[in-house]
C-alpha positions in Angstrom: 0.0 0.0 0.0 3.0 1.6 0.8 4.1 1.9 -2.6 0.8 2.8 -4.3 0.9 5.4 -2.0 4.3 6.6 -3.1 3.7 6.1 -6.7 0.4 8.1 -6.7 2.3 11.0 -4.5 4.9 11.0 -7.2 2.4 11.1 -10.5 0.6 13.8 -8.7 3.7 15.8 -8.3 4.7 15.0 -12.5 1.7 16.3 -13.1 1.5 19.3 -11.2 5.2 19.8 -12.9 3.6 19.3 -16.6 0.7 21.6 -15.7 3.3 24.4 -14.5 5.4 23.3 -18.2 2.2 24.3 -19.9 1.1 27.2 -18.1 4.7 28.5 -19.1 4.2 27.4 -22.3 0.8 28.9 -22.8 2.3 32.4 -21.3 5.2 32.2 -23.9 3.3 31.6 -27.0 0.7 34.7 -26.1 3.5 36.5 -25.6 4.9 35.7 -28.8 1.2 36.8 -30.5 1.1 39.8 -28.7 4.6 40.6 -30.2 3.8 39.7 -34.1 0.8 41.8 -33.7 2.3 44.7 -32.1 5.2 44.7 -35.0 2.7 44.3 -37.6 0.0 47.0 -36.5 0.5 49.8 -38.5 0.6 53.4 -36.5 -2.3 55.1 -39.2 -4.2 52.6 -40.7 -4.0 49.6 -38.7 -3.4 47.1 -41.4 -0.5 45.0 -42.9 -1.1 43.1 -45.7 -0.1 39.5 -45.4 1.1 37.2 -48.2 -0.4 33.7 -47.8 2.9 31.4 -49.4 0.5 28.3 -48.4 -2.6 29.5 -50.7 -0.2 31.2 -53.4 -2.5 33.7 -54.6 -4.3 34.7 -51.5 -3.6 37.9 -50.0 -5.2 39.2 -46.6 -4.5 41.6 -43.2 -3.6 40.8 -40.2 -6.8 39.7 -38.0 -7.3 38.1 -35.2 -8.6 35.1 -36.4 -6.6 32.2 -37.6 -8.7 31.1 -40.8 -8.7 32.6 -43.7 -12.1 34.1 -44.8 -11.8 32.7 -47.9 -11.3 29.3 -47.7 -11.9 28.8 -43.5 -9.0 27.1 -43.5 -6.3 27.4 -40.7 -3.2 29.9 -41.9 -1.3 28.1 -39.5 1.6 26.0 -41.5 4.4 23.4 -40.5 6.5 24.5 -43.3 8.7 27.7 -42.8 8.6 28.9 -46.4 4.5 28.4 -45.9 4.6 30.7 -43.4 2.5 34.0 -44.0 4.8 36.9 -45.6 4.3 40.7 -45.3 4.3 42.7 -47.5 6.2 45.6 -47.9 4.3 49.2 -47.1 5.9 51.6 -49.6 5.0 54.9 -47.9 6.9 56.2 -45.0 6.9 58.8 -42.0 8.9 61.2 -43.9 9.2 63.1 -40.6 11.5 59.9 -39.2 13.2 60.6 -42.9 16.9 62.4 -43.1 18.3 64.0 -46.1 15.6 62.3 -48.5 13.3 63.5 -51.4 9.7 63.0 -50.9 6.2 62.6 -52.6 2.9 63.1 -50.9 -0.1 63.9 -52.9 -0.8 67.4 -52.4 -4.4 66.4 -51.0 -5.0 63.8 -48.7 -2.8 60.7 -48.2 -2.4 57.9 -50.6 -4.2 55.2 -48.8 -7.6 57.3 -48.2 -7.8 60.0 -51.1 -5.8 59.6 -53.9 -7.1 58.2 -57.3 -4.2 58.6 -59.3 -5.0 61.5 -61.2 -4.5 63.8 -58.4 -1.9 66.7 -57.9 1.8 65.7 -56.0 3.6 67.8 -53.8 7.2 67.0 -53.5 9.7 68.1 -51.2 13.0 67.4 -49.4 14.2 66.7 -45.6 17.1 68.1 -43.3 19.0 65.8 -40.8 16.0 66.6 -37.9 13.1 65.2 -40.8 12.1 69.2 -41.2 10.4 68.9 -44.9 11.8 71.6 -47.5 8.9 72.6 -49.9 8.4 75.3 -52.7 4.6 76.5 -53.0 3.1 79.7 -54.1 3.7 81.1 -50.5 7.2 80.8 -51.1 9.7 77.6 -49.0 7.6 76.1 -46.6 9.6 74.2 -43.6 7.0 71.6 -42.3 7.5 70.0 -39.1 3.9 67.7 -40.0 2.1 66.4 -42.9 4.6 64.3 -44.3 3.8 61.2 -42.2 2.6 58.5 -45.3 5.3 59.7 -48.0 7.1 57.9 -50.6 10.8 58.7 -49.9 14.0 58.5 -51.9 17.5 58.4 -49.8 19.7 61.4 -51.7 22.7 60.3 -49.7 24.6 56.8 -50.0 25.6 55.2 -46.4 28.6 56.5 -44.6 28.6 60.0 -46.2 28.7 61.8 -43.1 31.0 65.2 -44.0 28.2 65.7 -46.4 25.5 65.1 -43.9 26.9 67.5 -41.2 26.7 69.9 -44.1 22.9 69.3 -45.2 20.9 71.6 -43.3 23.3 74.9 -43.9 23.3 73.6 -48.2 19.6 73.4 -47.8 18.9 76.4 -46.1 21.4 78.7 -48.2 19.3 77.1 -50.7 16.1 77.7 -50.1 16.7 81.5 -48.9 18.1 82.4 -52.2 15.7 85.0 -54.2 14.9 82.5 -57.0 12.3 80.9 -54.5 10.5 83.8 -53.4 6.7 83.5 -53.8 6.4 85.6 -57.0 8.1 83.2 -58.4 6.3 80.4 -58.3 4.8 78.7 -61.7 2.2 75.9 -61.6 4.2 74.5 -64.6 7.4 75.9 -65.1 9.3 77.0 -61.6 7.4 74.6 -58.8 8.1 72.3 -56.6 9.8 69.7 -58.5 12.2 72.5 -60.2 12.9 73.5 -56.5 13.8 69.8 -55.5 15.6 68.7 -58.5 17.9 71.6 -58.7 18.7 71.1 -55.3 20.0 67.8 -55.9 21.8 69.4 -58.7 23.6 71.8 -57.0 24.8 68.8 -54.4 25.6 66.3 -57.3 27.7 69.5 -58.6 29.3 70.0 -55.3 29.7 66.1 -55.2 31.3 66.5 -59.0 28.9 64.4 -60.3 27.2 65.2 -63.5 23.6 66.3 -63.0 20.3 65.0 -63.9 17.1 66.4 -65.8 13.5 65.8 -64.9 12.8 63.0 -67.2 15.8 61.2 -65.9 15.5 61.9 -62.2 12.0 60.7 -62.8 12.2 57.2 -64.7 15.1 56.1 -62.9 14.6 56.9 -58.8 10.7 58.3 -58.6 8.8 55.9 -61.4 9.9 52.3 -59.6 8.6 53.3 -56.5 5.1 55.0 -57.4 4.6 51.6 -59.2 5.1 50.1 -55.8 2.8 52.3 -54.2 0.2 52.4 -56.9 0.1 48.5 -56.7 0.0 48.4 -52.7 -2.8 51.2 -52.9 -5.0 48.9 -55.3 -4.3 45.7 -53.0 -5.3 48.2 -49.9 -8.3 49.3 -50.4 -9.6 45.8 -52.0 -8.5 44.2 -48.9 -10.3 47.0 -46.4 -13.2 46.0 -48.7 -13.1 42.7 -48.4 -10.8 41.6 -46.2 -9.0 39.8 -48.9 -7.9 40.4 -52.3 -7.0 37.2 -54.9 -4.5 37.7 -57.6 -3.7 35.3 -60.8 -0.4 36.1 -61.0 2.2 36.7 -58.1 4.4 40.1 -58.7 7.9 38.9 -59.2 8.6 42.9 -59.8 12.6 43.2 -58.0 11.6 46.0 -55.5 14.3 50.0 -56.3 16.7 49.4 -53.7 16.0 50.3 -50.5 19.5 52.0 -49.4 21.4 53.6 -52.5 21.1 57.2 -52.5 22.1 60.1 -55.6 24.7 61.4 -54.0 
């Protein structure tokens, strides 16, 4: 009796032990979940889009459920490369941006109002994410309004003599009488002209040969408002529906991320 005795005192204590391992476990894996959906919540609109590897064309957001609403079956997957993907968001805080060009639409944001057709603003950032911008009221020096921009880096990594020179070239720049207010063109002397001719006068200083519109254009703005243009289109069907199905995955290389002009 003895020994029953002892045995049943020891299974009790294994699983008391077990229970413990899985209350442990449990916590761990919540914690885990609450991590994922912390780095996937986005700050303004609250969604990341989700790649589905396992149902190739399926794309959906973040949620809390673990089915898709497609199909109801479980996204969960044994296989890493199965494993849900996110997809890239193209727009940025341009605020949190240093020495970079940027394009907002001059109305709105991208996600909510543009249609593709609208007016672009476009404007440039100091080391502190200060936003440099020529409108009819002359430079404007925004401190908010850039937050969901499309941003090109102007400076390549580990140029920092050029950095700590930035603000004073961009300031000089923009106080210069050729961007007063009176000035101002819709189509001739604008906001791109102010931009682009500031990168201009740094490739110069650089002694790098400078670019024209067309060729600033095709080559650093076009690539990534194709991005954007594709990532609005899956947005707003996926806010719609909750999902969006596509017949064939973009293989599209994405401009790359870290190169700058200068």
């Amino acid at each position: 009796m003895e020994d029953k005795f002892d045995n049943m005192s020891k299974n009790q204590e294994e699983m008391k032990k077990n229970q413990e391992e899985m209350k442990n476990d449990t916590a761990t894996v919540k914690n885990s979940i609450e991590s994922i959906k912390s780095r996937l919540e986005e700050a303004e609109d609250g969604i990341k889009l989700l790649k589905f590897q396992k149902f190739r064309n399926y794309i959906g957001k973040f949620v809390r459920a673990a089915m898709l609403p497609l199909c109801r079956q479980d996204v969960g997957s044994r296989k890493l490369e199965e494993a849900p993907v996110s997809i890239a968001n193209p727009f940025t805080n341009g605020h949190q941006e240093k020495c970079s060009f940027l394009l907002r639409p001059t109305q709105g944001t991208f996600l909510r109002e543009y249609d593709g057709r609208s007016d672009l603003h476009v404007g440039i950032t100091n080391t502190n994410g200060v936003v440099y911008n020529y409108t009819v009221h002359g430079v404007q020096r925004d401190e908010a309004g850039w937050e969901q921009s499309v941003s090109i880096p102007l400076l390549q990594p580990g140029m920092f003599g050029l950095m700590d020179q930035w603000d004073k070239y961009l300031e000089d720049f923009s106080t210069s009488g050729a961007w007063l207010p009176h000035r101002y063109e819709e189509e001739h002397h604008n906001c791109y002209s102010y931009t682009l001719t500031f990168i201009n006068c740094i490739l110069t200083t650089e002694g790098k040969e400078q670019l024209d519109k067309n060729e600033f254009t095709e080559k650093f703005v076009v690539p990534r408002t194709r991005k954007a243009s594709k990532y609005i289109t899956l947005y707003r069907a996926i806010e719609e529906r909750g999902f969006y199905v596509i017949d064939h995955p973009d293989q599209e290389p994405s401009p790359p991320p870290g190169s700058g002009l200068c």
